[in-house]
C-alpha positions, 0 to 999 in steps of 0.5 A: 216389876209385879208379880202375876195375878192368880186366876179364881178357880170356878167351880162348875156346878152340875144340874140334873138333867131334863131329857133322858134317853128312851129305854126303847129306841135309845135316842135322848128325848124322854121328857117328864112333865109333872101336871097338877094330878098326874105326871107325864113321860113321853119319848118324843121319837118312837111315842113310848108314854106312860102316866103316874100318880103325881108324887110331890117329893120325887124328882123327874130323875126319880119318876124317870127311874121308876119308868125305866124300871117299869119297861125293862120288868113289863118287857114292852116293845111295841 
């Protein structure tokens, strides 16, 4: 009689994520898209959108940030 084989421990990687919720509405369907000039948020539920300045060495959870940062200090609701 053998003994039993151990199992291999997996190790699960986590990513970032690509859709963030709305600081607006609060559904989960903000996405960014970086373009070659400038880089894109758009909610896809309530049309919330905003342009940036591409900046090459930021992440879309940085310009995500930067968004989110934008609307709680400029207090926009329409």
């Amino acid at each position: 009689m053998g003994r039993r084989r151990k199992r291999a421990i997996r190790t699960v990687k986590r990513t970032l994520p690509s859709v963030f919720s709305c600081p607006r509405c609060g559904n989960i369907s903000v996405r960014v898209s970086n373009d070659k000039d400038h880089t894109n948020i758009i909610c896809g539920n309530c049309s919330l959108s905003k342009t940036y300045e591409t900046a090459h060495n930021k992440e879309p959870v940085d310009v995500y940030n930067d968004f989110v940062d934008w609307f709680m200090k400029s207090g926009v609701i329409a």
